[in-house]
N, C-alpha and C positions, 0 to 999 in steps of 0.2 A: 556325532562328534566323538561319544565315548567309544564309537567304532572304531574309528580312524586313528585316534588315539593307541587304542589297544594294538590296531595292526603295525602303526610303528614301532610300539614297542617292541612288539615280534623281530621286524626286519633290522631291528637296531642289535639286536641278541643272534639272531639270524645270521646277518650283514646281508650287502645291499652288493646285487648287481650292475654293471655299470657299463656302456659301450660308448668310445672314446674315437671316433674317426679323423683321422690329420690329414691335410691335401694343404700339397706345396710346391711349389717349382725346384727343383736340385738348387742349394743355396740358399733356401732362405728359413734355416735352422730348425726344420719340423725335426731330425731324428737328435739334434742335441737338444731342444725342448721336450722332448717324449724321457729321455734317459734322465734330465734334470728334474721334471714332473715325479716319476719313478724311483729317483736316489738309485737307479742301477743301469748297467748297461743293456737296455732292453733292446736296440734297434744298431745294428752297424752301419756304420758311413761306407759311402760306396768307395769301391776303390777308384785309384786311377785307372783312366780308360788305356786300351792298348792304341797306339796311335793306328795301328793297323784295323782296328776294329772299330773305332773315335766316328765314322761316317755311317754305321749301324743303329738306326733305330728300334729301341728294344724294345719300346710300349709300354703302358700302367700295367702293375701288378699289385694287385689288392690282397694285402696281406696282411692276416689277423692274428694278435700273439696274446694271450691271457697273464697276466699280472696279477698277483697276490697283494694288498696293500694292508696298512694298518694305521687308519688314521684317529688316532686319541683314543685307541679299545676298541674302533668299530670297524670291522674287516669289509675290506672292499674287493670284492673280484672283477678287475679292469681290465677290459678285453681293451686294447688299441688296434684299429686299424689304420695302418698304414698303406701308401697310396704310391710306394717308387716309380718313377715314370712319368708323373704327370708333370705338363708343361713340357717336357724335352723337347717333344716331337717339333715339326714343321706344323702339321694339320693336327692338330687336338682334339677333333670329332670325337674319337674313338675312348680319349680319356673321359668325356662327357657321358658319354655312351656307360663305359663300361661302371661307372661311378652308379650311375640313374640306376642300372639294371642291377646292382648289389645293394641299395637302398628298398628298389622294390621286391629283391628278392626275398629280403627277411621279412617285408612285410606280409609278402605271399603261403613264407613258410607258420606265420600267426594265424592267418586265416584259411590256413587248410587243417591247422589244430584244432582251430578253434569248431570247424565243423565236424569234427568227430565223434561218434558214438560213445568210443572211449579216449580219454584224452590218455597222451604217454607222461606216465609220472616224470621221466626224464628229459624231458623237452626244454632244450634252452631258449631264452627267449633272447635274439640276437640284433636285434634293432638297435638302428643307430641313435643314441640318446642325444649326443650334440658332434658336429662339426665343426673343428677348426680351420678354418681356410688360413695359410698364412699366405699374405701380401708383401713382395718385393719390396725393401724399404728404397727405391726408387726417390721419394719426394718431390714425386707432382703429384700424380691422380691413379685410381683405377685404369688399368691396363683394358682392351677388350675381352682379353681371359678370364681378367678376373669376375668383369661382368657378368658375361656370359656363363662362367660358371655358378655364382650366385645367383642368377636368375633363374636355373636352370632347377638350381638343388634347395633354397629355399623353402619351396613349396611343400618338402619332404622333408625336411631334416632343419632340428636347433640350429642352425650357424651361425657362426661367433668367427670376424673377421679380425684376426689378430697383424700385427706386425710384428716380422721378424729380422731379428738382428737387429735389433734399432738401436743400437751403441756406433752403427754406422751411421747415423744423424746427429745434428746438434740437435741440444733441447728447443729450440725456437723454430728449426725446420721439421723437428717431430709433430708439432702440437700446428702446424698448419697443413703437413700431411694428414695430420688426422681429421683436421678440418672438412681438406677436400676430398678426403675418404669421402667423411660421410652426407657430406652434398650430392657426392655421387650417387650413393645408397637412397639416397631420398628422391633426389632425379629420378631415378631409374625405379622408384616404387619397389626397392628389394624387400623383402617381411623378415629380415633379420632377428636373428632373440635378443630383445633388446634390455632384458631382465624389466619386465613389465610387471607393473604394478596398479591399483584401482585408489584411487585418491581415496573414495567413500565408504571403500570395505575396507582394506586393509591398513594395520598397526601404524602406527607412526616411524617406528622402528625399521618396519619395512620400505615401506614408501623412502625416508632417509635412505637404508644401504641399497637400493635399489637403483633410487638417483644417483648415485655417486661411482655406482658399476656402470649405469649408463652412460654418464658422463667421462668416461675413461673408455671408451668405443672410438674406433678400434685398439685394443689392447698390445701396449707398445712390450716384446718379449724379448728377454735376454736370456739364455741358457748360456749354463757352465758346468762342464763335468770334472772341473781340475776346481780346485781352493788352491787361495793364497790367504796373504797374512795384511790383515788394514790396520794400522793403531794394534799392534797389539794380539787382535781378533782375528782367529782362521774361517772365513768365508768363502764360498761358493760366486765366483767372480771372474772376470778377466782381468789382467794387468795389461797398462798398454804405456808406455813413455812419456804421454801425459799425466795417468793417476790411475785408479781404480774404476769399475764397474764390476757392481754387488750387485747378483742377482736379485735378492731377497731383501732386498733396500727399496721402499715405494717413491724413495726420490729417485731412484737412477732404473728401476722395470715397474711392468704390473704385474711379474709374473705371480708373485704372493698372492695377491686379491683375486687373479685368474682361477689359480693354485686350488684356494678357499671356497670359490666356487663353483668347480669343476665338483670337487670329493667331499663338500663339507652343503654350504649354506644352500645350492642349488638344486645340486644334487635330484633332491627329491621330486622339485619343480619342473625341471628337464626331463624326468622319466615318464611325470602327469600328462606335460603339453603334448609330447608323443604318441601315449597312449590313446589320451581324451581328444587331440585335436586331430596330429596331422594324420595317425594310422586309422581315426576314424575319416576322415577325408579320403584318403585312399580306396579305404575299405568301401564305402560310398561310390566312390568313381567305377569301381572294379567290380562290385557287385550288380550296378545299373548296365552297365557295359556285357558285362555277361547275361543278363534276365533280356536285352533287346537285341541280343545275338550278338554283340561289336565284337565282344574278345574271345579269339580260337587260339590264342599263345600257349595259355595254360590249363594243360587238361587234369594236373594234378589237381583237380577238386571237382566231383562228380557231379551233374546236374541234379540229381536228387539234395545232396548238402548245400550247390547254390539256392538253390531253389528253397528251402530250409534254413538258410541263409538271409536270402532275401524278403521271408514273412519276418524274422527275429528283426531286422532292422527297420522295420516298416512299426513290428510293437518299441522298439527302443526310442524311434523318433514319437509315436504317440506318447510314451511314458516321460519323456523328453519335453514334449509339450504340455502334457499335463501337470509335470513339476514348474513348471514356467508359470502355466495358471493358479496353482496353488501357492506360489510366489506373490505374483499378483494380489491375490485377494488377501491374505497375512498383510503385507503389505497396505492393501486399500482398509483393515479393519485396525492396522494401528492408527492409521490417517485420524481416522472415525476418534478411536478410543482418545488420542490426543487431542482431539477438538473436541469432543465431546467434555474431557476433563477442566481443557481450556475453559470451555463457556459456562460448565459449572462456577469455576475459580472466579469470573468475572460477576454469574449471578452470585454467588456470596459475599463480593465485593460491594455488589449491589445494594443487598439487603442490607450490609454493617452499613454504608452508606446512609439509607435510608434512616434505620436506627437510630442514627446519632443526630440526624436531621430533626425525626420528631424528639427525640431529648430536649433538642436548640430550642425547638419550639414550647414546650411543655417547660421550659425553667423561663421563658420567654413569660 
């Protein structure tokens, strides 16, 4: 613990690197969510098309931009990637495709580090820590898209399905979209990040904000890169002919608690489940897959380092399992030690018992 401790303190004085992936259909507010996220203009809206060029399918381009942030003293270096193109097409294969193969590619470029003699002091580590899919504020269900893309990337990546533009729903059609969201998401067995928590281990503090980030899934998002003036107050909002929508109001967005989560509360969590879960899952799949011949894609990592490779993970899984045992038994000897304490507590009760018995008797 005083490890782990000390290492954040490091990366707190340090700051904390961070990788931010958006995938959304044109319209449904990922580059004014990214600029709002930012306080700056990080991502341009696309232009209008030429009518003469409007029947051109251009395709996803995955494009990654580095951001500098600064939130409360602790610097944050936030790569965003952006994902223009997806959803446009006719056939969206190929957005599915190309998404998968940039997820595993950063994973690739970890474990060809990682088997090096000498590691490169300047080696960025580029994995994608969480994905925001934004969802069509439509207000019925999940699309096939949407499906099929969360099922696809799940398996590989935090995802956190937001709603965007939801100032185009009433409050009462919002919260039953979000309903059937996530009916859908459980139909369909997606492994979403659901900001997961352990009743028995963890704080009460957490379990609380954890629930309550849960229970606001899918995350209903308004971006605004213009302020206006409410009461008085210059906020970050749209005006519309009816009244106001404030971004930063958790009656009218989630984006604040998103916000909070993304750079602040989660943060850390989101980098852990990556590393310790899903990039060891991969790691796993890719390494088995190579030692019983399956995979000739990638020769950037020599048989000798998989091979090297694949004895370190065979000791990580025994090391793995031997801390599980050692668990266990801690475990099985508090058992002991509190029963044990227990039935003393009860023989003393015993004895005073007794004592006072013969007393009874003896003035008897």
């Amino acid at each position: 613990m005083a490890h782990r401790l000390g290492g954040r303190r490091k990366n707190v004085k340090k700051g904390f690197q961070f990788t931010l992936m958006v995938v959304g259909a044109s319209g449904t507010g990922r580059t004014t969510f990214v600029n709002t996220l930012c306080d700056d203009h990080v991502l341009s809206k696309k232009e209008s098309d030429n009518p003469e060029d409007a029947h051109n399918e251009e395709g996803i381009k995955i494009k990654p931009i580095v951001v500098e942030l600064d939130e409360d003293g602790v610097r944050i270096s936030l790569t965003i990637v952006d994902t223009p193109g997806f959803g446009d097409n006719i056939d969206n294969e190929a957005c599915f495709h190309e998404i998968g193969t940039y997820l595993d590619k950063q994973y690739d470029d970890i474990l060809a580090e990682e088997s090096r003699i000498k590691r490169n002091p300047r080696f960025r580590d580029n994995r994608i820590h969480a994905l925001l899919y934004f969802i069509a504020p439509t207000g019925h269900a999940l699309r096939e898209i949407d499906i099929e893309l969360l099922r696809r990337l799940s398996p590989r990546v935090n995802v956190i399905p937001v709603i965007g533009r939801a100032d185009s729903l009433t409050p009462s059609e919002l919260q039953d979209f979000k309903r059937r969201i996530m009916e859908d998401i459980e139909h369909y067995n997606i492994p979403i990040y659901n900001f997961p928590y352990d009743v028995e281990e963890d704080e009460e503090d957490t379990i609380e904000e954890n629930s309550e980030l849960r229970a606001l899934l899918p995350f209903s998002i308004i971006g605004s890169e213009e302020e206006i003036t409410v009461n008085g107050r210059t906020v970050r909002g749209r005006q519309y002919p009816w009244g106001a929508v404030e971004v930063d109001n958790p009656k009218h967005s989630d984006f604040g608690r998103l916000r909070s989560a993304l750079l602040s509360s989660h943060l850390q969590d989101l980098k852990e489940i990556t590393h310790d879960f899903l990039y060891e899952n991969y790691r796993t799949e890719k390494l088995s897959r190579t030692v019983n011949g399956g995979d000739q894609e990638n020769a950037s990592i020599n048989p000798e380092d998989m091979a090297s490779q694949s004895v370190r993970l065979k000791e990580e899984q025994l090391r793995k399992e031997e801390e599980k045992l050692r668990e266990i038994e801690l475990k099985v000897q508090r058992e002991i030690q509190e029963k044990r304490a227990e039935l003393m507590s009860k023989e003393e009760a015993l004895r005073n018992l007794e004592a006072r018995l013969a007393q009874a008797q003896l003035a008897d």
